[in-house]
C-alpha positions in Angstrom: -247.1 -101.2 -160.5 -248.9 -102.5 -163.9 -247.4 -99.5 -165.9 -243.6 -100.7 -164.4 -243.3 -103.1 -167.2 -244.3 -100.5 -170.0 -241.5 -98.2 -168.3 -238.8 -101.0 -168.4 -240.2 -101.6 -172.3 -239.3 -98.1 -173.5 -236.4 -97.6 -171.6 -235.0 -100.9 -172.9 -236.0 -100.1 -176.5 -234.2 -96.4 -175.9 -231.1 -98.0 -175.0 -231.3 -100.3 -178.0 -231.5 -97.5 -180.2 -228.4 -95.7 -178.7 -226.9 -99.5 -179.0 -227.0 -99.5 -182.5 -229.9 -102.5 -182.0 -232.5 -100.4 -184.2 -230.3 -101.3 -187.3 -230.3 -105.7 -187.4 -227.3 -106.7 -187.4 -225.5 -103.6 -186.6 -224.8 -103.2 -190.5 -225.8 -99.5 -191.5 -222.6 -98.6 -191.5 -219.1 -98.7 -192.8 -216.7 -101.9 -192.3 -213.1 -102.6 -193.4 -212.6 -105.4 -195.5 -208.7 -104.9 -196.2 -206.2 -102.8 -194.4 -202.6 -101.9 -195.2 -199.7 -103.8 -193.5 -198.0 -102.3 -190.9 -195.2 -101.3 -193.6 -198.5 -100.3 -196.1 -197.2 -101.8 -198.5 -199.0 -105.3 -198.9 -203.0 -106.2 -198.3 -204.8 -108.0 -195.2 -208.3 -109.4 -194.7 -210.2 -107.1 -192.3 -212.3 -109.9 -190.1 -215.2 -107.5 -189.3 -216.3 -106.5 -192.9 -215.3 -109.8 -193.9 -218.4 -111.3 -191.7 -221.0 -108.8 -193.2 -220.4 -110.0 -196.2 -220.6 -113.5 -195.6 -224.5 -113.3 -194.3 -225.4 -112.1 -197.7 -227.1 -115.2 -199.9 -227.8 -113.9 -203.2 -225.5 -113.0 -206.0 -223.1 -109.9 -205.1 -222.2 -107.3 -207.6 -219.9 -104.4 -205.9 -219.3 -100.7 -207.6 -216.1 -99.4 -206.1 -214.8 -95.6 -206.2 -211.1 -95.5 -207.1 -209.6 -92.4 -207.3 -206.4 -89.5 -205.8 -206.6 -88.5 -202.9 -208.7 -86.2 -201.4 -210.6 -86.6 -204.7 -214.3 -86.8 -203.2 -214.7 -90.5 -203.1 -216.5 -90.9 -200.1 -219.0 -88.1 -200.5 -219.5 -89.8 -204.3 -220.4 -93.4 -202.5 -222.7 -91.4 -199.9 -224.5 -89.3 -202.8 -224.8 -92.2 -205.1 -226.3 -94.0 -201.3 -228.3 -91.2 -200.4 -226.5 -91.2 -197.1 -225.3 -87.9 -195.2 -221.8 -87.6 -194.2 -222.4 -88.2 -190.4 -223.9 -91.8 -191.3 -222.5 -93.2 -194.6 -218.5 -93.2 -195.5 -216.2 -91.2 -193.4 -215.2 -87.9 -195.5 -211.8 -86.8 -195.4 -211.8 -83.2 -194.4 -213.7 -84.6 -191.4 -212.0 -87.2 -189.4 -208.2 -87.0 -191.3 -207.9 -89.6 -194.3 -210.2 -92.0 -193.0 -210.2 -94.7 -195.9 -207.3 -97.0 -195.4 -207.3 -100.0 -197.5 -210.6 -101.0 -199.1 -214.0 -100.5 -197.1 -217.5 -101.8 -197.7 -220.8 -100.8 -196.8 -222.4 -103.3 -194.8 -225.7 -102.9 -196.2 -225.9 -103.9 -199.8 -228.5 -102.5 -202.3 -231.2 -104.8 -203.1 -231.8 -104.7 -207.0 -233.7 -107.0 -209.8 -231.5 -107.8 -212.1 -233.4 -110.1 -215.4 -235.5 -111.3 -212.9 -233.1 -112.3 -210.6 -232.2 -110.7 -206.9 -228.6 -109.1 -206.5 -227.1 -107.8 -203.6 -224.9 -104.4 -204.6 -221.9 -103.9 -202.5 -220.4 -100.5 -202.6 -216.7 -100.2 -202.1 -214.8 -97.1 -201.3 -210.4 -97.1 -201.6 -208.2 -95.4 -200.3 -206.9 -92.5 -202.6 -203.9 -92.3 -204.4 -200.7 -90.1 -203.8 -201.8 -89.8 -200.4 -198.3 -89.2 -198.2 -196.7 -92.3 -196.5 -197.6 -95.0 -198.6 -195.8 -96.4 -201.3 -196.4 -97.0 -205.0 -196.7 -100.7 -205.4 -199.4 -100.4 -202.2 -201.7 -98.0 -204.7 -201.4 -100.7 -207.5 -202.2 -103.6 -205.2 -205.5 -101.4 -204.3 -206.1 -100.5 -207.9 -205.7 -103.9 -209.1 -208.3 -105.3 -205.9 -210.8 -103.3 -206.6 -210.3 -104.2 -210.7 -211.1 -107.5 -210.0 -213.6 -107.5 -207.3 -215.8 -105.1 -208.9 -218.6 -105.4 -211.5 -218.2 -101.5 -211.8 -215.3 -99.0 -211.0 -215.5 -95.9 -211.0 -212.6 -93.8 -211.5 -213.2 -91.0 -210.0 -210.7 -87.9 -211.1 -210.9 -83.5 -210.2 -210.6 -81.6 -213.4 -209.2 -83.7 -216.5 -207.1 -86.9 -217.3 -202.9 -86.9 -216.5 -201.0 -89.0 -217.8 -200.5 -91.1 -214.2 -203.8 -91.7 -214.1 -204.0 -93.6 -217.6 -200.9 -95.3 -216.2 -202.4 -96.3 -213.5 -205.3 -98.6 -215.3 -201.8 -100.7 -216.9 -203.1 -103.2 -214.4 -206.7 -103.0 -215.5 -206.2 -103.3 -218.8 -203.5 -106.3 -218.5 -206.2 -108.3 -216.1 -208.8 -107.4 -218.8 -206.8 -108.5 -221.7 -205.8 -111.5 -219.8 -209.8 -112.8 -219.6 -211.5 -110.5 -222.4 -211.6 -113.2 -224.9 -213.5 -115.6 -223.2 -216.0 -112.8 -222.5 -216.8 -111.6 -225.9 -217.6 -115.7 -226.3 -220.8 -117.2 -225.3 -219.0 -119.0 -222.2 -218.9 -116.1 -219.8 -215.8 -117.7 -217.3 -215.0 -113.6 -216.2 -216.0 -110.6 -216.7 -214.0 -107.5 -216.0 -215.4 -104.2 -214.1 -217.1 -101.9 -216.2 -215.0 -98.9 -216.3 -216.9 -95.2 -215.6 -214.7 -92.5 -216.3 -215.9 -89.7 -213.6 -214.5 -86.5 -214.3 -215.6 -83.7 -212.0 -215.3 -80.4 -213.6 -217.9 -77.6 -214.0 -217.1 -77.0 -217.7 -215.9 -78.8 -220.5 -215.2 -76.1 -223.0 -217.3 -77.1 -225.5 -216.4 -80.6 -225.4 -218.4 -83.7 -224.2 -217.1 -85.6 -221.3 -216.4 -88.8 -223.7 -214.3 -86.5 -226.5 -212.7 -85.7 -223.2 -211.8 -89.3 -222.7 -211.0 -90.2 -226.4 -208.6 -87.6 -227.0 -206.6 -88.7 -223.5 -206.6 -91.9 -225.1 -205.1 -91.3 -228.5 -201.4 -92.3 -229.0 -198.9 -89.6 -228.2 -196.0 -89.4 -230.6 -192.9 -90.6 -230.1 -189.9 -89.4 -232.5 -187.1 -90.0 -229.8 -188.5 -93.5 -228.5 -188.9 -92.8 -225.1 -190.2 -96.1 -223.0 -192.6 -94.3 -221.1 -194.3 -93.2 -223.8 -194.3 -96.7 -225.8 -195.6 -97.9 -222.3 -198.3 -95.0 -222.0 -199.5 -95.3 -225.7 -200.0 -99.1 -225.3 -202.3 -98.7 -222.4 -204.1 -95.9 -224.6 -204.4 -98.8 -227.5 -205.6 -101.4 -225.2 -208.2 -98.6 -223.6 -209.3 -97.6 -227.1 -210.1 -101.4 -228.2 -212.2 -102.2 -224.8 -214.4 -98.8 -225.9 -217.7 -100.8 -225.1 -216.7 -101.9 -221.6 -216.2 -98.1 -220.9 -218.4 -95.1 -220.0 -217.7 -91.3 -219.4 -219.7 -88.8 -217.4 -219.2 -85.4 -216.1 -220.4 -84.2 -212.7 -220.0 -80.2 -211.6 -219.2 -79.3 -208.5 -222.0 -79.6 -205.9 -220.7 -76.2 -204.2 -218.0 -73.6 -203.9 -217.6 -74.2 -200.4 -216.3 -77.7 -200.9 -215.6 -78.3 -196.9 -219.2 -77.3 -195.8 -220.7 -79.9 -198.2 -221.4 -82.4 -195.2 -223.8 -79.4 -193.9 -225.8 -79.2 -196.8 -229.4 -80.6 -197.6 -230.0 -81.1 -201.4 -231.8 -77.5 -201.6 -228.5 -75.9 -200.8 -226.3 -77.8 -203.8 -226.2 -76.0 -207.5 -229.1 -77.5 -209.3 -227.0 -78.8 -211.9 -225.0 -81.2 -209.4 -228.4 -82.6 -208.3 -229.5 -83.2 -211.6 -226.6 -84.5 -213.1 -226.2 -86.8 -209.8 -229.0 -88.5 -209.8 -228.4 -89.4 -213.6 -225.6 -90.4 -212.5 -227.3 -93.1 -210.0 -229.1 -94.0 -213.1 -226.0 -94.9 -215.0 -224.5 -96.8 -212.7 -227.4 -98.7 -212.2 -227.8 -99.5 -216.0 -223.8 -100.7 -215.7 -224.4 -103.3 -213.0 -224.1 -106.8 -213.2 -223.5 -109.6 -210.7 -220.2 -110.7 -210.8 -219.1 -114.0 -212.5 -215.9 -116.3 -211.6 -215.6 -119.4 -213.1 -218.8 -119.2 -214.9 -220.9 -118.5 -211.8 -222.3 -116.1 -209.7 -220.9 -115.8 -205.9 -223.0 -115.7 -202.8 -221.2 -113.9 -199.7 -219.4 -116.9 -198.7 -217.4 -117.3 -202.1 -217.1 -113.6 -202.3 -215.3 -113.6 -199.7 -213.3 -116.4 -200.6 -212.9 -115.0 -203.5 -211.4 -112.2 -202.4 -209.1 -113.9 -200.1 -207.3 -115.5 -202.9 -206.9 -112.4 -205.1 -205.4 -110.8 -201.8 -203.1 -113.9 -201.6 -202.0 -113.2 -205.2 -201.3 -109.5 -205.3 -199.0 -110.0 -202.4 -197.1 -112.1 -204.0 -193.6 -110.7 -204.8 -192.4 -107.4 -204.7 -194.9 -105.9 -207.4 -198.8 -106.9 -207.9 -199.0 -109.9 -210.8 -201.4 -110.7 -213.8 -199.3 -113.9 -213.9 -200.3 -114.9 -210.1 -204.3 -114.0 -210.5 -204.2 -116.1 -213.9 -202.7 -118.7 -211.7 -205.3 -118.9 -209.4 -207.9 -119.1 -211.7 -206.3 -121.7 -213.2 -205.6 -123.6 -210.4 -209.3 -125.7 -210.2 -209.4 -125.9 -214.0 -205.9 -127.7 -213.4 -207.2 -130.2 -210.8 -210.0 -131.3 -213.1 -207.6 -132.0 -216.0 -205.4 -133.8 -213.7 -208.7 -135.9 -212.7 -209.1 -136.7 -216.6 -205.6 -138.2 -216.9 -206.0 -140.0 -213.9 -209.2 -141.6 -215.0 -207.9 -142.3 -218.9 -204.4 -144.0 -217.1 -207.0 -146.0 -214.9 -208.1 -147.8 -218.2 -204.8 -149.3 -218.5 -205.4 -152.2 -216.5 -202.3 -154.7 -215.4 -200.3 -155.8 -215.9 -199.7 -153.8 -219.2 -196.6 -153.2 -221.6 -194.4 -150.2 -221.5 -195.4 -149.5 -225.3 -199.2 -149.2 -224.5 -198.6 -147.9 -221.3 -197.5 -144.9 -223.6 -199.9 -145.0 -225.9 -202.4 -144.6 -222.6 -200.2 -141.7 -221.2 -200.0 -139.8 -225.1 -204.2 -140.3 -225.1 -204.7 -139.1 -221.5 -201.9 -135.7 -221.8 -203.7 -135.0 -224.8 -207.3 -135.0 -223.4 -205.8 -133.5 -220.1 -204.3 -129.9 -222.4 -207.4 -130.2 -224.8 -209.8 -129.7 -221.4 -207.1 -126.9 -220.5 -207.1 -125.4 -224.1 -210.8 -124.8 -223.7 -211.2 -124.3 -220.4 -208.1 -122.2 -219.4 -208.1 -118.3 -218.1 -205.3 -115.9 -219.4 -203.9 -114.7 -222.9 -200.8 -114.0 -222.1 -199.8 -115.6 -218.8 -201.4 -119.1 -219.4 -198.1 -120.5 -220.2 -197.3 -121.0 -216.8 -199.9 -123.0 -216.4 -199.4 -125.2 -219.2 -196.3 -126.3 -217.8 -197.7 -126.6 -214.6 -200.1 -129.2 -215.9 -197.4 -131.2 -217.7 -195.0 -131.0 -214.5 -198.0 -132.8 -212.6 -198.5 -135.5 -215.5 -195.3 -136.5 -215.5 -194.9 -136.5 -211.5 -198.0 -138.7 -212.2 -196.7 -141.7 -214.4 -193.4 -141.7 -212.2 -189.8 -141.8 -213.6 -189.6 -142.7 -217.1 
C-alpha cells in the first residue's frame, strides 16, 4: 500500500512528460505570431505566439531569417539554435511548406549584452516565390521582419539576382527614413542589421563581401530603362549603409540535401560545421536589443509594437514607409499638441484677438520646434507636419 503513492508519482510525472509539462510553459517549441489572410495577401496577429512573447520581462532583440523559398531557412534557425529538425522549426521537405506568415520560437536566448540581460527572439518567414501568394503579401513580410528585427538575415542559394536586391527597396527606404537620427547620439531607431548569407560551396576566388559589393555596383543604363534607375538606386542606398551590413558564406552541409534532418554533426562536411558555428559567432557579435522611441521593449510593448507595424503595412493596397513614419510619429505629435495647449493656457481672459495671436504664433512655433527635433522620417515626415498644424488650428477654433 505505502509504495501506491510512489506508483501514482511516476506515472503522473510520465504523463506530464508526454503532456508537454517537462518544458514550463509549454514553450520549447515553435509559435505563430502572424499568419496570412484568408486571401494571403494582408497580415494577422497570431494569439498563441503573441502570449509567449508577452511573459518575457527583459529587453527583446529578435534575428529573423528572410529568404526564397525552399531556401533552407528553417534548418538555418535550428543550426544557429542547436535544435534537430524533429524539435526546432518545421523543415519544408518534411511536413509541405510549413512556415506561413512569421513564426517565433517560444524560448528566447538568454544573452549579456554590456552588462545588461536580453532576451533573443528568433524569427523564421515564410519564403518568397512560393506558389499561391501574391507579391505585395512577400513585401508586407519582408518589410515586418525589417522592422521588427535587430538582425536579418537574408538568407539566399548560390549568388545575388537582381529580385532579391529589389526586394530590400523596403529596407532600405525604412532605413533611410530613420538612419539619420541613428548615426546621432539620440538613438530614437535603429534599423536590423543586415547579414548577407549566401550559401554556396565555392566562390571562385572571390570573398563572400567582393561578392556582395560587385552586386551592388550601379548597372549602366544607356537606354534609361526605369527598372534599372529603380535597381541602381537601391544599389546606391545599399552601398552608403556599408557599416550596417555584413556578408558571410556557408557551404553546403551535405549533398543529400533531404536527409539533412537525419544527420548528427559527425555526418555534415567539416567545413559546414566550422563555418556554422562562426557563423553563430557573428550573429551574436551583430545583436542588439531593439530600440523604439529611444527605449528598449519588454514583451508587452513588443508585442504592441508589432501590432501597430501590422496595422500600418496593411494599410492600402501596397506596404507604406509613409504609414510606419506615421505611427511613429503619432506620440511625438500628442506631446507637441500638449505644448501648445499648455503655452495657449497662459493666455488668461479675457484677452485681445491681437495677443491671442501673438500666444498662438509663440505656442505653433514651440509645438514644430519639439517636432523638428523630435520627429521620425526623412522623407515622409511631411505628412506629419501637416498633421500637427491641422490639429493647432482645430485647436484655436475658427479664425
Amino acid at each position: 500500500m505505502g509504495c501506491a503513492p510512489v506508483v501514482w508519482a511516476a506515472v503522473w510525472l510520465l504523463a506530464a512528460a508526454v503532456a508537454g509539462f517537462a518544458d514550463p510553459g509549454g514553450l520549447e517549441r515553435a509559435f505563430p505570431i502572424v499568419k496570412p489572410d484568408y486571401g494571403h495577401t494582408k497580415l494577422q496577429l497570431a494569439k498563441e505566439g503573441l502570449e509567449a512573447i508577452q511573459r518575457i520581462r527583459t529587453p527583446i532583440a529578435a534575428v529573423s531569417v528572410i529568404g526564397p523559398y525552399r531556401s533552407g531557412k528553417s534548418f538555418l534557425l535550428n543550426q544557429l539554435l542547436s535544435l534537430s529538425c524533429d524539435n526546432g522549426f518545421g523543415v519544408g521537405h518534411m511536413r509541405d511548406t510549413k512556415t506561413k506568415g512569421i513564426w517565433v520560437w517560444g524560448s528566447p536566448v538568454e544573452v549579456d549584452i554590456g552588462g545588461s540581460k536580453v532576451s533573443v527572439l528568433y524569427l523564421d518567414t515564410e519564403g518568397f516565390e512560393s506558389v499561391g501568394k501574391s507579391n505585395v503579401y512577400d513585401d508586407r513580410i519582408f518589410a515586418l521582419a525589417t522592422v521588427l528585427s535587430s538582425v536579418l538575415i537574408y538568407n539566399l542559394p548560390e549568388t545575388i539576382r537582381e529580385a532579391d536586391i529589389s526586394r530590400l527597396s523596403f529596407a532600405v527606404e525604412i532605413a533611410e527614413e530613420f538612419y539619420g537620427r541613428v548615426k546621432g547620439q539620440d538613438v530614437a531607431f535603429e534599423p536590423a542589421k543586415l547579414l548577407w548569407l549566401i550559401q554556396r560551396d565555392f566562390l571562385q576566388g572571390k570573398s563572400v563581401q567582393q561578392m556582395v559589393d560587385e552586386a551592388l555596383q550601379r548597372v549602366p543604363n544607356n537606354n534609361g530603362d526605369t527598372n534599372i534607375d529603380e535597381l541602381n538606386q537601391i544599389r546606391d542606398s545599399l552601398a552608403v549603409m556599408g557599416d550596417n551590413s555584413t556578408a558571410f558564406s556557408l557551404p553546403q552541409p551535405h549533398l543529400q540535401r533531404t536527409k539533412l534532418c537525419d544527420m548528427e554533426d559527425q555526418e555534415l562536411d567539416p567545413l559546414y560545421v566550422k563555418k556554422r558555428d562562426q557563423l553563430k559567432e557573428v550573429v551574436a557579435s551583430m545583436i542588439k536589443p531593439k530600440i523604439v522611441q529611444g527605449r528598449t521593449l519588454n514583451g508587452t510593448e513588443f508585442v504592441s509594437f508589432l501590432g501597430q507595424i501590422v496595422d500600418a503595412l496593411n494599410k492600402g493596397e501596397i506596404p507604406s514607409a509613409g504609414s510606419l513614419v506615421e505611427i511613429f510619429n503619432k506620440a511625438i505629435l500628442e506631446r507637441c499638441l500638449k505644448v501648445y495647449s499648455e503655452i495657449m493656457g497662459r493666455a488668461g481672459l479675457p484677452v485681445s484677438v491681437d495677443e491671442l495671436r501673438e500666444f498662438h504664433d509663440l505656442a505653433k512655433d514651440e509645438a514644430r520646434r519639439l517636432f523638428n527635433k523630435q520627429h521620425f522620417g526623412k522623407h515622409h515626415a511631411a505628412r506629419s507636419i501637416l498633421k500637427l498644424d491641422e490639429e493647432i488650428k482645430k485647436k484655436l477654433g475658427p479664425s
